[in-house]
C-alpha positions, 0 to 999 in steps of 0.5 A, spaced: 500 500 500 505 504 501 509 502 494 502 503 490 500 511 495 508 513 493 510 512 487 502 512 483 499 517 489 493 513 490 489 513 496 483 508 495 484 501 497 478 496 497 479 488 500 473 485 496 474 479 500 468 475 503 471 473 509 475 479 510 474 479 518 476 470 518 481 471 524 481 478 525 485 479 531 491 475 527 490 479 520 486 485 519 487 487 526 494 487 526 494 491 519 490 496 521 493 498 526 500 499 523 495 503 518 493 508 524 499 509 526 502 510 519 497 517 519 497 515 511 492 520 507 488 513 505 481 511 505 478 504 505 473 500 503 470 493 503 464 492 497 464 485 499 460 487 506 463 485 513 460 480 517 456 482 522 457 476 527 464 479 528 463 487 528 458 484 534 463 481 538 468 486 537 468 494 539 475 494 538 474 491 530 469 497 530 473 502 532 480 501 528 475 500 522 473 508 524 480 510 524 483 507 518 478 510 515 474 505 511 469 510 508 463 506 508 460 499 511 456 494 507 452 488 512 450 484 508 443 482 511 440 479 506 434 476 508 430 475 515 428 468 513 433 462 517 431 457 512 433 462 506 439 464 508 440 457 509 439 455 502 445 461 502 449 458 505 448 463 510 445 460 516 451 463 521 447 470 519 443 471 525 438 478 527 441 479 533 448 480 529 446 485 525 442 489 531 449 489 535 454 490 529 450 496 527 450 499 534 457 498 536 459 501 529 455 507 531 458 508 538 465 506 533 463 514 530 459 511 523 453 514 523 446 511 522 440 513 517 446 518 514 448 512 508 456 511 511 453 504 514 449 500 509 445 493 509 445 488 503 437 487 501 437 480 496 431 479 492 429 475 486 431 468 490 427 462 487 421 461 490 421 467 493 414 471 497 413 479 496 412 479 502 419 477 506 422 481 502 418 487 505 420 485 512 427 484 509 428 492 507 424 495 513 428 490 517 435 493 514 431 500 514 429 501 521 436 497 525 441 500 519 437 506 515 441 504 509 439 499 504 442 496 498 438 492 494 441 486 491 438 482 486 440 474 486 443 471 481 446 463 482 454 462 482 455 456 479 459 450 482 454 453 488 449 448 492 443 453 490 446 453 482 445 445 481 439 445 485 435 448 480 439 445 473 432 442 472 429 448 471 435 452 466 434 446 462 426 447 461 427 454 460 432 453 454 438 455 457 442 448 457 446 443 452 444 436 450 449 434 457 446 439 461 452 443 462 448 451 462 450 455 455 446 462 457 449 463 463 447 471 462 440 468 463 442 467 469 443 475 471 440 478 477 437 484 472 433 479 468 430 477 473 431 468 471 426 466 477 420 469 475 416 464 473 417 461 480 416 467 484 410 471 487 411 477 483 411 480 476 416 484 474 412 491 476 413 488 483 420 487 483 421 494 479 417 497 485 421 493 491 426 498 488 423 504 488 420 502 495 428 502 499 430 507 494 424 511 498 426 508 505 433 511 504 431 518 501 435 522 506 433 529 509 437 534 513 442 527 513 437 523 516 433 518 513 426 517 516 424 511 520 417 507 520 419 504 527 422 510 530 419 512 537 416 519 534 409 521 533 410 522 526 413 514 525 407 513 530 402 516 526 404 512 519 403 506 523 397 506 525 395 510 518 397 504 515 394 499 519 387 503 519 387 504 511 387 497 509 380 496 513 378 504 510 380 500 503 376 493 505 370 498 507 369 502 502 373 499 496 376 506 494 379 506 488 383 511 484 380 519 486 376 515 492 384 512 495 384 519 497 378 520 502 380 512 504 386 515 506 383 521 509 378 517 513 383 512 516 387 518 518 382 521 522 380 514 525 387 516 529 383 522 533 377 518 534 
C-alpha cells in the first residue's frame, strides 16, 4: 500500500474479500493498526460487506475500522428468513448480529440513517414471497437506515446453482449434457426466477423504488417507520387503519384519497 500511495499517489484501497474479518485479531487487526499509526492520507473500503457476527463481538474491530478510515460499511443482511439464508449458505447470519454490529459501529463514530453504514437487501431468490422481502428492507431500514438492494443471481459450482439445473434446462438455457450455455440468463437484472416467484416484474421494479424511498435522506437523516416519534407513530397506525378504510369502502383511484383521509382521522377518534 505504501509502494502503490508513493510512487502512483493513490489513496483508495478496497479488500473485496468475503471473509475479510476470518481471524481478525491475527490479520486485519494487526494491519490496521500499523495503518493508524502510519497517519497515511488513505481511505478504505470493503464492497464485499463485513460480517456482522464479528463487528458484534468486537468494539475494538469497530473502532480501528473508524480510524483507518474505511469510508463506508456494507452488512450484508440479506434476508430475515433462517431457512433462506440457509439455502445461502448463510445460516451463521443471525438478527441479533446485525442489531449489535450496527450499534457498536455507531458508538465506533459511523453514523446511522446518514448512508456511511449500509445493509445488503437480496431479492429475486427462487421461490421467493413479496412479502419477506418487505420485512427484509424495513428490517435493514429501521436497525441500519441504509439499504442496498441486491438482486440474486446463482454462482455456479454453488449448492443453490445445481439445485435448480432442472429448471435452466426447461427454460432453454442448457446443452444436450446439461452443462448451462446462457449463463447471462442467469443475471440478477433479468430477473431468471420469475416464473417461480410471487411477483411480476412491476413488483420487483417497485421493491426498488420502495428502499430507494426508505433511504431518501433529509437534513442527513433518513426517516424511520419504527422510530419512537409521533410522526413514525402516526404512519403506523395510518397504515394499519387504511387497509380496513380500503376493505370498507373499496376506494379506488380519486376515492384512495378520502380512504386515506378517513383512516387518518380514525387516529383522533
Amino acid at each position: 500500500m505504501e509502494q502503490k500511495y508513493e510512487r502512483f499517489g493513490i489513496r483508495d484501497f478496497a479488500f473485496y474479500a468475503d471473509f475479510l474479518l476470518i481471524r481478525h485479531q491475527d490479520n486485519l487487526m494487526p494491519l490496521l493498526r500499523k495503518i493508524v499509526e502510519a497517519k497515511m492520507p488513505w481511505r478504505l473500503y470493503a464492497p464485499e460487506g463485513l460480517d456482522t457476527r464479528f463487528l458484534a463481538g468486537s468494539q475494538e474491530l469497530c473502532d480501528l475500522l473508524k480510524a483507518s478510515h474505511f469510508q463506508k460499511i456494507y452488512l450484508p443482511v440479506e434476508n430475515v428468513d433462517d431457512e433462506i439464508l440457509v439455502q445461502l449458505n448463510r445460516k451463521h447470519v443471525k438478527l441479533r448480529h446485525v442489531v449489535e454490529a450496527a450499534k457498536n459501529l455507531e458508538r465506533a463514530g459511523f453514523p446511522l440513517r446518514h448512508l456511511d453504514v449500509n445493509g445488503y437487501c437480496l431479492y429475486g431468490l427462487p421461490g421467493e414471497k413479496i412479502g419477506n422481502i418487505v420485512q427484509t428492507a424495513l428490517f435493514v431500514s429501521d436497525v441500519i437506515g441504509s439499504i442496498i438492494p441486491m438482486l440474486f443471481a446463482p454462482v455456479p459450482s454453488t449448492q443453490l446453482f445445481d439445485k435448480y439445473r432442472d429448471y435452466y434446462k426447461d427454460r432453454g438455457w442448457c446443452e444436450p449434457d446439461g452443462t448451462v450455455r446462457d449463463l447471462h440468463m442467469l443475471n440478477g437484472k433479468l430477473f431468471p426466477f420469475l416464473q417461480m416467484n410471487e411477483g411480476s416484474v412491476e413488483d420487483y421494479i417497485d421493491l426498488q423504488r420502495m428502499m430507494f424511498m426508505l433511504n431518501q435522506n433529509y437534513r442527513n437523516k433518513s426517516f424511520s417507520a419504527f422510530g419512537p416519534g409521533g410522526v413514525a407513530d402516526a404512519f403506523r397506525q395510518v397504515v394499519a387503519n387504511f387497509r380496513d378504510a380500503e376493505a370498507e369502502h373499496a376506494p379506488i383511484n380519486g376515492q384512495r384519497i378520502a380512504a386515506i383521509t378517513r383512516a387518518a382521522a380514525n387516529l383522533t377518534t
